[in-house]
FINU-198250 format. One record per residue: residue number from 0; x, y, z of N, C-alpha, C in turn; residue in three letters. Coordinates in steps of 0.001 Angstrom, whole numbers, plus 524288, in hexadecimal, padded with zeros to 5 digits. Each point is the difference from the previous one (the first is absolute). Example, Ala and Ser with C-alpha at 12.3 -4.5 7.8 and 13.67 -1.06 7.14 Angstrom:
+-----+-------+-------+-------+-------+-------+-------+-------+-------+-------+--------+
: num :   n_X :   n_Y :   n_Z :  ca_X :  ca_Y :  ca_Z :   c_X :   c_Y :   c_Z : residu :
+-----+-------+-------+-------+-------+-------+-------+-------+-------+-------+--------+
:   0 : 83386 : 7E9C6 : 81E78 : 7FC86 : 804A6 : 80000 : 80384 : 804B0 : 80000 :    ALA :
:   1 : 7FEA2 : 8041A : 7FD30 : 80334 : 804A6 : 8003C : 7FCFE : 80442 : 802DA :    SER :
+-----+-------+-------+-------+-------+-------+-------+-------+-------+-------+--------+
***
This chain:
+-----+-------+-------+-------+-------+-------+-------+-------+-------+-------+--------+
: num :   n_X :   n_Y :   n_Z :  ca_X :  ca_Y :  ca_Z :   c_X :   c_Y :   c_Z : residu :
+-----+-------+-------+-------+-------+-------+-------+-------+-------+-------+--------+
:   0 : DCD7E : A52E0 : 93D41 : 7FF8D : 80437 : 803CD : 7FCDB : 7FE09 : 804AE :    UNK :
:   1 : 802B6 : 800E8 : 806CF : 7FC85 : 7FECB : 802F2 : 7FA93 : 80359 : 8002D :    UNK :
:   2 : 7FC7E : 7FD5B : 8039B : 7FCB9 : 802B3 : 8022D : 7FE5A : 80173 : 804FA :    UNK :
:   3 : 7FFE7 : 803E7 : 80120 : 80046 : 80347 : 8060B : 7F912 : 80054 : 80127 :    UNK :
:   4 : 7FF35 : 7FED0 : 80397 : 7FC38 : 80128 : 80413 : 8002D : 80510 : 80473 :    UNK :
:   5 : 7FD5B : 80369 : 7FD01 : 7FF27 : 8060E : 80359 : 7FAB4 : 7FE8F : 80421 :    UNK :
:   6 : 80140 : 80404 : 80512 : 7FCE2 : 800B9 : 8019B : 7FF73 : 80627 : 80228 :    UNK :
:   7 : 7FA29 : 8017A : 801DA : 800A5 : 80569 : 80221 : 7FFC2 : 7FE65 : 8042C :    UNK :
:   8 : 80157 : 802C3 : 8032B : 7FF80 : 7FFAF : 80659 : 7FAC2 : 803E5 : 8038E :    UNK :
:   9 : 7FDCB : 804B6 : 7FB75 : 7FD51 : 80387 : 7FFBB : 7F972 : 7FCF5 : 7FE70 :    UNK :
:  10 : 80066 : 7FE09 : 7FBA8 : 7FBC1 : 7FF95 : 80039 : 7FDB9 : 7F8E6 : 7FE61 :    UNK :
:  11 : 806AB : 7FBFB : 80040 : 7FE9B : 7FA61 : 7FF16 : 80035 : 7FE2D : 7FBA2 :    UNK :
:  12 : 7FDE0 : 8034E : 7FBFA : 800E0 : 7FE01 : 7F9BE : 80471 : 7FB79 : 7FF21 :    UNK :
:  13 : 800BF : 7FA74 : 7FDA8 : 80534 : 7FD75 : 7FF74 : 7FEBA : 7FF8F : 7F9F0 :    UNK :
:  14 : 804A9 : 80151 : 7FE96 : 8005E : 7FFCE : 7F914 : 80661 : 7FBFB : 7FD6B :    UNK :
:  15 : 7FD8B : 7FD57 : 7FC4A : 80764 : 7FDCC : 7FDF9 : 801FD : 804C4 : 7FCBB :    UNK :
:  16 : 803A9 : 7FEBA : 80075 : 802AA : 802FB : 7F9EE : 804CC : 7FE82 : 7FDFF :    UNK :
:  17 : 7FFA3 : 80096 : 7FC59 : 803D6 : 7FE17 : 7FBB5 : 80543 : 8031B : 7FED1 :    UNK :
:  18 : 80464 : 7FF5D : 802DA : 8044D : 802A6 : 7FFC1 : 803EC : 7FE20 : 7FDDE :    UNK :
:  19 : 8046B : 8032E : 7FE15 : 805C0 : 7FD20 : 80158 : 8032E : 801C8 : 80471 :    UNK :
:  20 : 8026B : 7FDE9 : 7FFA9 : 80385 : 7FF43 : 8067E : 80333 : 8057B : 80140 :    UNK :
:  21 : 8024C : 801A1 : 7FAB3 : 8015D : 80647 : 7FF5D : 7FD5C : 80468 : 8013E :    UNK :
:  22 : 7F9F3 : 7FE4F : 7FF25 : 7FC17 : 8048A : 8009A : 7FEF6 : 801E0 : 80667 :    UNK :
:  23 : 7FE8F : 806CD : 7FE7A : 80086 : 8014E : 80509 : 7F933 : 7FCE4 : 80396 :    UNK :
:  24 : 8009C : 8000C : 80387 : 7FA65 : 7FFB5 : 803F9 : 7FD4F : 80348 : 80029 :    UNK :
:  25 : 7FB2E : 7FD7C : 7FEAE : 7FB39 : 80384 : 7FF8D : 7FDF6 : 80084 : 80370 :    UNK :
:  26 : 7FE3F : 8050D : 80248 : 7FE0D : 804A3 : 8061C : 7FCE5 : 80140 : 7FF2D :    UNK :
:  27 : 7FCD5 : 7FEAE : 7FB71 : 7F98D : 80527 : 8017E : 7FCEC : 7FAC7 : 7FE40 :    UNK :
:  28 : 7FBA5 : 7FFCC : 80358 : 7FD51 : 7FBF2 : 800B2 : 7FAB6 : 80266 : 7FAAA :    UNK :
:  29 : 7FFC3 : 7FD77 : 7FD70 : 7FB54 : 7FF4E : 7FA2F : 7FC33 : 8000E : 801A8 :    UNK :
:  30 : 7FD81 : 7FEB9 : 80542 : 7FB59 : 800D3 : 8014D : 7FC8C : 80423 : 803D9 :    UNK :
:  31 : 8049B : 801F2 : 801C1 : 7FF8C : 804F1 : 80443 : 8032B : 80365 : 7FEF0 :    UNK :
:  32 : 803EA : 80039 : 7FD5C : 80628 : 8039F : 7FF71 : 80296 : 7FFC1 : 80567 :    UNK :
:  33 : 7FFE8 : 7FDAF : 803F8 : 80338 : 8017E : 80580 : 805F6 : 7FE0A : 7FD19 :    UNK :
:  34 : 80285 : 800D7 : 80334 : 80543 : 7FF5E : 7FEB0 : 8009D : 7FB28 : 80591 :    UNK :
:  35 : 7FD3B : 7FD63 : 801BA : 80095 : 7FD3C : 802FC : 8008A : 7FA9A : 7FBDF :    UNK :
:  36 : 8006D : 7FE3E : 7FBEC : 80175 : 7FC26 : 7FCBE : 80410 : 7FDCB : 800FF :    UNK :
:  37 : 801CE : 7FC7D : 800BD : 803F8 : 7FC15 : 7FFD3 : 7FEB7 : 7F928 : 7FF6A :    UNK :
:  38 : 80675 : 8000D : 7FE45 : 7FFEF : 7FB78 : 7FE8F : 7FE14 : 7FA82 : 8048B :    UNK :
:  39 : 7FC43 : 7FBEF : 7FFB9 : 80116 : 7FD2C : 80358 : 801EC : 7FB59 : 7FFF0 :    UNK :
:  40 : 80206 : 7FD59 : 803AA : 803A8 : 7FB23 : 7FFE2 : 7FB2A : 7FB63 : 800FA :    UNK :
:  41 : 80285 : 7FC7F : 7F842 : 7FDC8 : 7FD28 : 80035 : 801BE : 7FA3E : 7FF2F :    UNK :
:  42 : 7FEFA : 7FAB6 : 7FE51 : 80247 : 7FB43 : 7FEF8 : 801F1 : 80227 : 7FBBE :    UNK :
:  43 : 80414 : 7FC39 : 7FDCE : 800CC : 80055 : 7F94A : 7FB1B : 7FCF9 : 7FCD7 :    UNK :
:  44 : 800FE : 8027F : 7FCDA : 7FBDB : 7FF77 : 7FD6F : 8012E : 7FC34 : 7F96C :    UNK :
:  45 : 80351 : 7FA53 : 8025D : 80028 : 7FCC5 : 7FDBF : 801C3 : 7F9DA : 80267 :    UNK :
:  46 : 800CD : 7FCF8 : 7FD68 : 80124 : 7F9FA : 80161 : 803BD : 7FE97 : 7FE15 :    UNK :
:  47 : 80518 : 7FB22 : 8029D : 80178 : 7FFEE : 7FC3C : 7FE78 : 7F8AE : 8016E :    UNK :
:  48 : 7FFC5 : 7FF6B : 7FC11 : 7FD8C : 7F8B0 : 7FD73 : 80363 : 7FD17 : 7FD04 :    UNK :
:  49 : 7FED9 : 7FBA4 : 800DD : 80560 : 7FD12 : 7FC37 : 8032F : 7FC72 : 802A6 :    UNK :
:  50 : 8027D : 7FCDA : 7FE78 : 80300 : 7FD78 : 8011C : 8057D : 802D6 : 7FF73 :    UNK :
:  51 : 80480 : 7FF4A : 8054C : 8046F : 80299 : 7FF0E : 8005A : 80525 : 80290 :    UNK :
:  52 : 7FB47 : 801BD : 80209 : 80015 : 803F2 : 80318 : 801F7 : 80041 : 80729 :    UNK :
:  53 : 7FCFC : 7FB8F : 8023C : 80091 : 80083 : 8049C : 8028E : 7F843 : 7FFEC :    UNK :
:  54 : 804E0 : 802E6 : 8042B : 80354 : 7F952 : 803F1 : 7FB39 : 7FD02 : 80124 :    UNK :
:  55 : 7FA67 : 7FFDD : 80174 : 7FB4D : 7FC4B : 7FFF9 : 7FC55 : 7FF41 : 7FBA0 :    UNK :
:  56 : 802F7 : 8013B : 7FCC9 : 7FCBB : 7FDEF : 7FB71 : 7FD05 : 7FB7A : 80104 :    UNK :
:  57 : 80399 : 7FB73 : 7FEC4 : 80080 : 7FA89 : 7FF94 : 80011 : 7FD68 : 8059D :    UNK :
:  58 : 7FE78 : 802A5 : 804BE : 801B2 : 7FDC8 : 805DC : 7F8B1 : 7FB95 : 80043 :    UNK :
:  59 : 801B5 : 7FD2A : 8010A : 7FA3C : 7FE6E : 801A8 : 7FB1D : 7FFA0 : 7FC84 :    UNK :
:  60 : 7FD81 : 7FAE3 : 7FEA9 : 7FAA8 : 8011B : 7FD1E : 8016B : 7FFF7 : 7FA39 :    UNK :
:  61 : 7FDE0 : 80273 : 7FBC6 : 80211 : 8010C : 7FB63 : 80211 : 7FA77 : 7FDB0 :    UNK :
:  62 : 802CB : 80277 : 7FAD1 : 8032C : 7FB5A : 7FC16 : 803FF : 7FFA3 : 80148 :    UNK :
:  63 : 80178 : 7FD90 : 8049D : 805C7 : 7FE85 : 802AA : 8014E : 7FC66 : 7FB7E :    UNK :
:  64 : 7FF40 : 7FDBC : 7FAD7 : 80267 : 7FE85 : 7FD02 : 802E2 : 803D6 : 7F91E :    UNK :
:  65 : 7FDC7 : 80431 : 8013C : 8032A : 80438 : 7FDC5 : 80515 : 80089 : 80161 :    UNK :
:  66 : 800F5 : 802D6 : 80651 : 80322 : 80103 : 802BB : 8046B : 7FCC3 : 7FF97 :    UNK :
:  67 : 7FE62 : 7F93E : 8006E : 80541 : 7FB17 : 7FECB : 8015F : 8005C : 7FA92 :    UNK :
:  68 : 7FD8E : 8000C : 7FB10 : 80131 : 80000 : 7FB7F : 803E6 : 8038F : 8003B :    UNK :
:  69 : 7FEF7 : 806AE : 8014F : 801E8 : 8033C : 8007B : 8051F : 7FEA8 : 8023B :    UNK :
:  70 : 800A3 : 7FD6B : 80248 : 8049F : 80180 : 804DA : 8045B : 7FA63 : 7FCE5 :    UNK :
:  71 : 7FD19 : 7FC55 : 7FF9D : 8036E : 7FB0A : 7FB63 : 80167 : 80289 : 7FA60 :    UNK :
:  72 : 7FD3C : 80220 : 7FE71 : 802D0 : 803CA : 7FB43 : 803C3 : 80328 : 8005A :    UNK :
:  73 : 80052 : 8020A : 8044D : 80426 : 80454 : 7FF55 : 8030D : 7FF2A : 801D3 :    UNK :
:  74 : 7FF8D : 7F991 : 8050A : 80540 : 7FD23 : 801CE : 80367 : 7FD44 : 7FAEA :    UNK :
:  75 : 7FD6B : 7FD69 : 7FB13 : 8014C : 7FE03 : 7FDB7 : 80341 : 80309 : 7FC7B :    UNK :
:  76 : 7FD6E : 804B8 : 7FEC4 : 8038B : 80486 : 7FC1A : 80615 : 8006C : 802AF :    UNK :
:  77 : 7FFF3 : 80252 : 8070F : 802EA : 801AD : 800E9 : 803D7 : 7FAE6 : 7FFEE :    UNK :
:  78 : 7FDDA : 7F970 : 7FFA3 : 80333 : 7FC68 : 801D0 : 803B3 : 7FFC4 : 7FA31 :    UNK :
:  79 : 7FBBF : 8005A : 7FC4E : 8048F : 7FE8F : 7FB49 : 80206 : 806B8 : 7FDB0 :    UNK :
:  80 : 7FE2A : 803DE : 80268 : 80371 : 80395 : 7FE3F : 80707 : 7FFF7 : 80359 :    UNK :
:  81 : 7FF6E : 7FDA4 : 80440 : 805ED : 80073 : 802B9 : 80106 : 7FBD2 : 7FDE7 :    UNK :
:  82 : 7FEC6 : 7FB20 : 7FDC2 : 802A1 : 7FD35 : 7FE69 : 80403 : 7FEDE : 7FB46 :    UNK :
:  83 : 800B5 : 80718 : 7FE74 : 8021E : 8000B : 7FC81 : 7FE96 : 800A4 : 7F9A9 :    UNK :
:  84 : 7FA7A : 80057 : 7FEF2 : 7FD61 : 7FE82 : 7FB85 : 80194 : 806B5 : 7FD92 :    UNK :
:  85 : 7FF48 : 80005 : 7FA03 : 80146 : 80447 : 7FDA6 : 7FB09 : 802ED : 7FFB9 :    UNK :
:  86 : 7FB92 : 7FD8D : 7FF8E : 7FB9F : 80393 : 7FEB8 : 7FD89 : 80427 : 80548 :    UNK :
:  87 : 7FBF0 : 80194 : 7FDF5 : 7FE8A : 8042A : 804A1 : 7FCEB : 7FCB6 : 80437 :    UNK :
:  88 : 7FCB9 : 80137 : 80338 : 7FC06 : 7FD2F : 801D6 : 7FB84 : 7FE63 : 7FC49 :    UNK :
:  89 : 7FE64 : 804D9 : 7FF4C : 7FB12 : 8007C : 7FC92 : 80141 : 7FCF1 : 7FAF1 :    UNK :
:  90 : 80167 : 7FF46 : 7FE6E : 800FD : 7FB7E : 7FB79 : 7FD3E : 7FA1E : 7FE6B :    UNK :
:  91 : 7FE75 : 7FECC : 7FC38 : 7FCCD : 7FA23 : 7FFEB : 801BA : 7FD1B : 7FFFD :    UNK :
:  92 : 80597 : 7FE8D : 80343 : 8036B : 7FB6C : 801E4 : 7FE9D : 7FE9B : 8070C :    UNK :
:  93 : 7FC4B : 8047D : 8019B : 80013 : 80036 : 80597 : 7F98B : 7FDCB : 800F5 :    UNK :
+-----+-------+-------+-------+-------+-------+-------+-------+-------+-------+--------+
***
C-alpha cells in the first residue's frame, strides 16, 4: 500500500498515511479538523537498484568486464543456437 503525504493549508500540520489506491481522500485535518486537508505532491517514495534497470548501467567506470562476458555469452548461445543444434540455449552443451 502507498503512502500519501497530507497537508492542511489551515493550520500546516504534514502527516503520512497509509492508504490503498482505492481508498477515498482524507479531508479533515487530525490536528485542527479544517477540511482544508489535502493530499500533497510528493517524490516516490522508492529506488529502483540493480543491475538491468537503467540503458547506463554498465556506461562508464564500473565492471566493464561483466558487461563483455555478458554480451560473448549470449553471442555464443545465439551463434550455436542458429546453427542448427537440437538443444535449447540454456543447456550444458552451451
Amino acid at each position: 500500500m502507498p503512502i500519501y503525504e497530507y497537508r492542511c493549508a489551515d493550520c500546516g500540520v504534514s502527516k503520512d498515511h497509509l492508504q490503498k489506491v482505492s481508498d477515498a481522500p482524507i479531508d479533515t485535518c487530525p490536528a485542527c479538523g479544517s477540511k482544508a486537508y489535502s493530499k500533497a505532491l510528493t517524490a516516490a517514495g522508492f529506488q529502483l537498484k540493480g543491475s538491468g534497470w537503467y540503458a547506463t548501467d554498465f556506461k562508464g567506470g564500473g565492471s566493464g568486464n561483466t558487461t563483455k562476458t555478458e554480451e560473448k555469452s549470449s553471442a555464443s548461445t545465439t551463434e550455436s543456437s542458429s546453427a542448427g543444434g537440437a538443444c535449447n540455449p540454456g543447456c550444458a552443451c552451451h
